[in-house]
C-alpha positions in Angstrom: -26.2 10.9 47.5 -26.6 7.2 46.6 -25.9 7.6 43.0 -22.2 9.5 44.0 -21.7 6.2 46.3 -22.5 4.1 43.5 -20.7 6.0 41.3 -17.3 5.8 43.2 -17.5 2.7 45.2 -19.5 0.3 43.0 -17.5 -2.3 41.2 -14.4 -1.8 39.5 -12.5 0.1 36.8 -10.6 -1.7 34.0 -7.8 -0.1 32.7 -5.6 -1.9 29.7 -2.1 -1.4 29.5 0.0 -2.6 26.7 -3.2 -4.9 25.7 -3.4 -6.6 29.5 -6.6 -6.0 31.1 -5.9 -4.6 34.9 -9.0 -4.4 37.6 -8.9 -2.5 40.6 -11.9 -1.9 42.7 -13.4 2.1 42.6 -13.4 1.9 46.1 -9.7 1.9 45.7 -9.6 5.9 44.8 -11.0 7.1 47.9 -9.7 4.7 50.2 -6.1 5.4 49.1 -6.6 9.1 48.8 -7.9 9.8 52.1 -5.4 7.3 53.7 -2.1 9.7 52.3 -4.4 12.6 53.5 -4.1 10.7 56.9 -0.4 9.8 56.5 0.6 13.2 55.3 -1.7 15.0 58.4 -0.8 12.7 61.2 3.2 12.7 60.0 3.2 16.4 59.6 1.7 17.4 63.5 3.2 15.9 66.5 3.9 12.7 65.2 3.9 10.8 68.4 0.8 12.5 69.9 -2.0 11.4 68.5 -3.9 14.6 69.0 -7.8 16.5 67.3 -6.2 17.3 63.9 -5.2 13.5 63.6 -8.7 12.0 64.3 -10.4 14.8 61.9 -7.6 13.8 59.2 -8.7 9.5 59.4 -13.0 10.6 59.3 -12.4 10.4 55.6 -10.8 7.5 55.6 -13.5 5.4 58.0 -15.8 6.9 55.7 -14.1 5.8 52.3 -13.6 2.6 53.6 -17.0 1.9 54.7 -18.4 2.9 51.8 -15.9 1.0 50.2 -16.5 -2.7 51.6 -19.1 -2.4 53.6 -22.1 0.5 52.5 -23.0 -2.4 50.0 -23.9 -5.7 52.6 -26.5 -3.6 53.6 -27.8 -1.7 50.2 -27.5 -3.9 47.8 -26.7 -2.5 44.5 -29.9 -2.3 41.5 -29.7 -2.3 38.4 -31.1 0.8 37.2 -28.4 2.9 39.5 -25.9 1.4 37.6 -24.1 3.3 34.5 -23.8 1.0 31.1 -19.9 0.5 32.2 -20.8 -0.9 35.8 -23.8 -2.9 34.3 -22.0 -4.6 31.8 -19.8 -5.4 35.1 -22.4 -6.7 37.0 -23.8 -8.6 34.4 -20.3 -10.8 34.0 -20.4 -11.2 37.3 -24.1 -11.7 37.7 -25.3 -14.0 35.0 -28.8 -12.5 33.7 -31.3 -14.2 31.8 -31.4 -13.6 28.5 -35.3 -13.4 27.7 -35.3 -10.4 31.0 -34.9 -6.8 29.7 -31.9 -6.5 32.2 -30.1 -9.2 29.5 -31.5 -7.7 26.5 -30.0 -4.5 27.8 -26.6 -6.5 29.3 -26.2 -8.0 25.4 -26.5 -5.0 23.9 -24.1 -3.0 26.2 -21.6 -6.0 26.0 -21.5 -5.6 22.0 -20.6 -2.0 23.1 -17.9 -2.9 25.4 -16.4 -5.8 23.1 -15.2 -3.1 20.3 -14.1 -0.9 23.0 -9.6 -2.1 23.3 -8.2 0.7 24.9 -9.7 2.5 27.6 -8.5 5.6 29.6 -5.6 5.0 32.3 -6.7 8.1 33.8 -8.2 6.5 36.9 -5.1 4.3 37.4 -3.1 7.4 37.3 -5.2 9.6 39.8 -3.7 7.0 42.6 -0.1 7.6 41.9 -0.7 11.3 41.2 -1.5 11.7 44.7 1.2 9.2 46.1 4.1 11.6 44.1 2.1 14.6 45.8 2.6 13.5 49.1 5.9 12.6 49.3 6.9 15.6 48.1 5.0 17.5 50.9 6.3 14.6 53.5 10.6 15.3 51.9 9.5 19.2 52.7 
């Protein structure tokens, strides 16, 4: 179960678009996702009453979000749960030593990431996928 949570909620994503770098938190996938679930649920029953089907659709979204920002205050993130795209995060923000095997390992993953110029927009798009989704169901 940790290793999903740090999978999805750890860090960020970085996404380049016509060669400029764009960050946004992984948290970010969750949180919006289950907020339109919540939007789309609550708008689609009796939008006044706040009734059962309304709190069961924002349980995802208290969940997402405290996974999101606040999971981590209390479980600090280490190293070897991390994946080589979230280390070589953590180690820009995290300044390691160099003679440790955590910066041997950092150094040798940011070669790696240094080469990389394009990545995948795929995560960026998964946002506004779900946005266009729900506004169609909402015009219904």
């Amino acid at each position: 179960m940790r290793q999903i949570i740090v999978k999805h909620f750890a860090l960020y994503h970085d996404v380049m678009i016509r060669g400029k770098k764009i960050s946004f938190l992984r948290a970010s996938i969750p949180v919006w996702n289950s907020l339109l679930l919540m939007i789309l649920v609550v708008l689609k029953t009796d939008y006044p009453v706040f009734d059962w089907v309304d709190w069961l659709a924002t349980i995802p979204f208290i969940v997402s979000v405290f996974f999101g920002f606040v999971y981590f205050k209390f479980k600090p993130i280490k190293w070897n749960e991390l994946d080589d795209e979230q280390k070589w995060q953590y180690g820009k923000i995290n300044p390691i030593r160099t003679n440790s095997f955590k910066g041997l390992e950092w150094h040798r993953i940011d070669k790696k990431f240094k080469k990389i110029k394009n990545r995948k927009i795929g995560y960026l798009l998964i946002n506004f996928i779900t946005f266009l989704i729900v506004v169609g169901l909402l015009i219904k």
